[in-house]
N, C-alpha and C positions, 0 to 999 in steps of 0.2 A: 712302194708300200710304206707307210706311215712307221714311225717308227721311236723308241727311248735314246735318247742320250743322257745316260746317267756323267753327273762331272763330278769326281772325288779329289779332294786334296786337303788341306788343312786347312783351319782357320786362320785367313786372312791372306792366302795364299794366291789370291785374283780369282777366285772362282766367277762370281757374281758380274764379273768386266767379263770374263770369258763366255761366259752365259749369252750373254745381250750379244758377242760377236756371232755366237751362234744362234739363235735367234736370228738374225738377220740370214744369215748364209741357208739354215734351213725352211726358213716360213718355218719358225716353231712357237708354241706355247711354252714362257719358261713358270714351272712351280718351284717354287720358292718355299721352303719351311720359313727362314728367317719373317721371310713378310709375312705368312700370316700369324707367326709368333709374336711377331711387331703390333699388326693393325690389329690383332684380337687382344693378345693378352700381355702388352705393353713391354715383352720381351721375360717378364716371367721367370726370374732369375734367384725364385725360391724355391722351396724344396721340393717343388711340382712339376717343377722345367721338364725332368727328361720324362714325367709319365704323359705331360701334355705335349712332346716333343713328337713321344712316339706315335699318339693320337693324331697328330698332324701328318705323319710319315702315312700311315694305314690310309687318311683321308686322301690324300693329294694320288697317293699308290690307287688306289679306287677312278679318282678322276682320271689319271694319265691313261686308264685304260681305257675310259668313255671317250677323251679327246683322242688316241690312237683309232679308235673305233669309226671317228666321224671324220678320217682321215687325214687330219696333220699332225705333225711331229711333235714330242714332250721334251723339255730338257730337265732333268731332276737338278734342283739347285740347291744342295746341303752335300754337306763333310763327303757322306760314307765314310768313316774313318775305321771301321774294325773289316778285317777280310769276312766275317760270318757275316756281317751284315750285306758287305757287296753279293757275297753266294747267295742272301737269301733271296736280293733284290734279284736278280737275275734267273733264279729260278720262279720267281714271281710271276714275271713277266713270258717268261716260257711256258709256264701251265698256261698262261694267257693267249698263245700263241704270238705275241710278240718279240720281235728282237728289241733287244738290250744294247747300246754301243756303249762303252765306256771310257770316258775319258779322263785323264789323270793331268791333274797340273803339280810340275815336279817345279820348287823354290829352291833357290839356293839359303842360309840362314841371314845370308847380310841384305839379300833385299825381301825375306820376312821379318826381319827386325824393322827395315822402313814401311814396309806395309802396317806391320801395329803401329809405330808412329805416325806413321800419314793418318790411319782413321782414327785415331784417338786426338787425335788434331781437330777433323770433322769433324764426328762428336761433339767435342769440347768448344769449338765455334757455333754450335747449330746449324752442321750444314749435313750432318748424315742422322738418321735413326739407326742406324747400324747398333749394335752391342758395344758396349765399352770393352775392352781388351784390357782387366787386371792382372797382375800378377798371378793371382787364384784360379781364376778362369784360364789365364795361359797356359800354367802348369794343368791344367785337370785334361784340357784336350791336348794337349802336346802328349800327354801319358795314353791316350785312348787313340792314338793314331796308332794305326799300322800301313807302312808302306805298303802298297800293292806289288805285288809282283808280278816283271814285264807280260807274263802268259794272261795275266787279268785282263788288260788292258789295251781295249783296240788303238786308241789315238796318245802317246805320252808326248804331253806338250808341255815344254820347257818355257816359264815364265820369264817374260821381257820384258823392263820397263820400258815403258813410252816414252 
């Protein structure tokens, strides 16, 4: 049976690398908020971000049911960074009759610190559309994380570099 893999972690944390290994391993559809934050509204980093954020979240939550429905698997590809928001996603998807897997990619700080450098590198060459990682934006979601706790979380995988 078809199925969600929600992937939570922080920003910049490999989600997006981990996504695409998944994707492969499950024949899945990965949504993305960041992309279509990117390809619609240029990333959007005025004072509108999180209401068109959350509009993005409702949409792609809509689609991942139709694509579970026409039976292959969804990988949600954004933060979940607050535990109210994983309960809501989870209960979501349960009124829906679908399972939820969640998985959590846990960083250490010294290879989150190379990960903001490695993309802000990209970035700054033109070789990613990703988000720029400022200082402002670091602090804003580094403050709106919350750790999952181990009971949340079906898969906790520990970030490697390559």
């Amino acid at each position: 049976m078809s199925r969600i893999i929600a992937v939570c972690g922080k920003i910049c944390c490999g989600k997006s690398y981990y996504c695409e290994k998944l994707k492969k391993q499950y024949n899945a559809v990965i949504l993305s908020s960041d992309e279509v934050m990117n390809d619609l509204f240029s990333h959007n980093n005025d004072e509108r971000h999180d209401e068109i954020a959350d509009s993005i979240h409702r949409y792609l939550h809509k689609k991942a049911v139709e694509i579970v429905g026409a039976g292959c698997n969804v990988i949600l590809d954004w933060g979940f960074w607050r535990k109210s928001d994983r309960l809501a996603v989870t209960e979501y998807y349960r009124s829906h009759n679908i399972g939820c897997e969640w998985h959590y990619i846990d960083i250490n700080d010294e290879d989150w610190t190379v990960n903001f450098i490695e993309r802000n590198k990209r970035i700054r060459d033109g070789l990613s559309l990703d988000y720029y990682v400022d200082e402002g934006l670091f602090n804003k979601v580094n403050s709106l994380f919350e750790v999952p706790e181990k009971k949340e979380i079906d898969v906790w995988h520990a970030f490697k570099r390559d």
